[in-house]
C-alpha positions in Angstrom: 51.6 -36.5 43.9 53.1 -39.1 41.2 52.0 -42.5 41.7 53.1 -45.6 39.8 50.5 -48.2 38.9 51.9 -51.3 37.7 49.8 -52.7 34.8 49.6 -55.2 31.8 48.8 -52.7 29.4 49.6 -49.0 28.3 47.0 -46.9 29.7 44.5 -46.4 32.8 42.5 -48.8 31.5 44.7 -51.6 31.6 44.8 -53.9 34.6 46.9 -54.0 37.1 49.2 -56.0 36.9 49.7 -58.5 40.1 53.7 -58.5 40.2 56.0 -55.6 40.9 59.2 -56.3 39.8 57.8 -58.6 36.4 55.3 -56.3 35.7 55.1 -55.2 31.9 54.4 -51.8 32.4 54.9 -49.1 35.3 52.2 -45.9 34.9 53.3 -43.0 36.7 50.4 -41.2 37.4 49.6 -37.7 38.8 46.6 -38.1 41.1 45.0 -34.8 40.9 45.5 -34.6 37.0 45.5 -38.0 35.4 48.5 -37.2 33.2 50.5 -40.1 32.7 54.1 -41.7 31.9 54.2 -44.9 30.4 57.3 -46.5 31.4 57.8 -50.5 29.7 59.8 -52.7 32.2 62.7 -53.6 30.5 63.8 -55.5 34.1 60.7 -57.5 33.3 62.6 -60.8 31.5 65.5 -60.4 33.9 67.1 -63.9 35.3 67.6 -62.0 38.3 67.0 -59.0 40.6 64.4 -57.4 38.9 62.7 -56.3 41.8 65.8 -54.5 42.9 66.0 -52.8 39.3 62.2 -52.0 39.2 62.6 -50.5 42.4 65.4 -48.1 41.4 63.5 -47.3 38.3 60.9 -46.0 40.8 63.2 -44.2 42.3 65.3 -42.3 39.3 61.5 -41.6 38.1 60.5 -39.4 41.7 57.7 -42.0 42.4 56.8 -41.2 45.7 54.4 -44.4 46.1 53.4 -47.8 44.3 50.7 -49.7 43.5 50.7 -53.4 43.2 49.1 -56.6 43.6 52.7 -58.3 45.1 55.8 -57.4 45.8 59.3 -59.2 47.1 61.4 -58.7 49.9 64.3 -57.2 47.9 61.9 -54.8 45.8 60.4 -53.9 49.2 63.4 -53.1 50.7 64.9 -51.4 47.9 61.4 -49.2 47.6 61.9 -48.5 51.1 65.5 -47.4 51.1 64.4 -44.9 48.3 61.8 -43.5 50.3 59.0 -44.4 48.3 55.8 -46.1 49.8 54.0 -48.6 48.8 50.6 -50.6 48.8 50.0 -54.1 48.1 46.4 -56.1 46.8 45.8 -53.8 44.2 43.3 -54.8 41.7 41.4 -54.1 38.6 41.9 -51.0 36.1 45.1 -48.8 36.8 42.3 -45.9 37.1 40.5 -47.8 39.6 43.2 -48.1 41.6 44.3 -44.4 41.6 41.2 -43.4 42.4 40.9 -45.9 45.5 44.1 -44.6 46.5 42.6 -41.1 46.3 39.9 -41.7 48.9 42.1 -43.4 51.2 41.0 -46.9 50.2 44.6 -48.9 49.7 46.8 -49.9 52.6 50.1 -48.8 52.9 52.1 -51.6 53.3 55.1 -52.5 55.6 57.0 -55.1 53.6 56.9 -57.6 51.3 53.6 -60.2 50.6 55.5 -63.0 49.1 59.1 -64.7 48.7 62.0 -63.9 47.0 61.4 -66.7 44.0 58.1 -66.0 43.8 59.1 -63.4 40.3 56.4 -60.4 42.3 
């Protein structure tokens, strides 16, 4: 399964970065393996909809679930639309979050955490 760990920095050490759609980097992770895909955000200095464009980066990438600290309404909904779940108040080291995600530690979440201005 190929998860995607947004994060501040380029590798499973890095820490997770709170925001979805202004988050620097996206890590799509295989849970079983730990092979990663580094993927820079280039929606991340967007004036507007970058949630929306993060989302369908998910999406043309086969994530089949986030995680993040926040997320919007419009990123939730596109992640949604995609098929791709989601779960929100992730903290710490990407790693650390895969693996909590492994043992059934994270959440999934319904929708959004925070407002549409917010930049999550």
């Amino acid at each position: 399964m190929k998860v995607c760990v947004t994060a501040q920095g380029d590798n499973l050490q890095a820490l997770v970065d709170p925001r979805f759609g202004r988050a620097k980097y996206f890590l799509a992770v295989d849970v079983d393996s730990l092979d990663f895909e580094v993927i820079e955000n280039v929606n991340a200095q967007g004036t507007g909809g970058v949630g929306i464009q993060s989302g369908r980066l998910m999406a043309d990438k086969g994530v089949e679930c986030v995680l993040t600290g926040n997320i919007g309404p419009n990123a939730s909904d596109t992640l949604k639309a995609a098929g791709i779940k989601f779960c929100l108040g992730a903290t710490g080291t990407v790693l650390e979050a895969v693996e909590k995600y492994k043992k059934g530690e994270m959440t999934l979440s319904e929708g959004s955490n925070v407002d549409s201005k917010s930049g999550a």
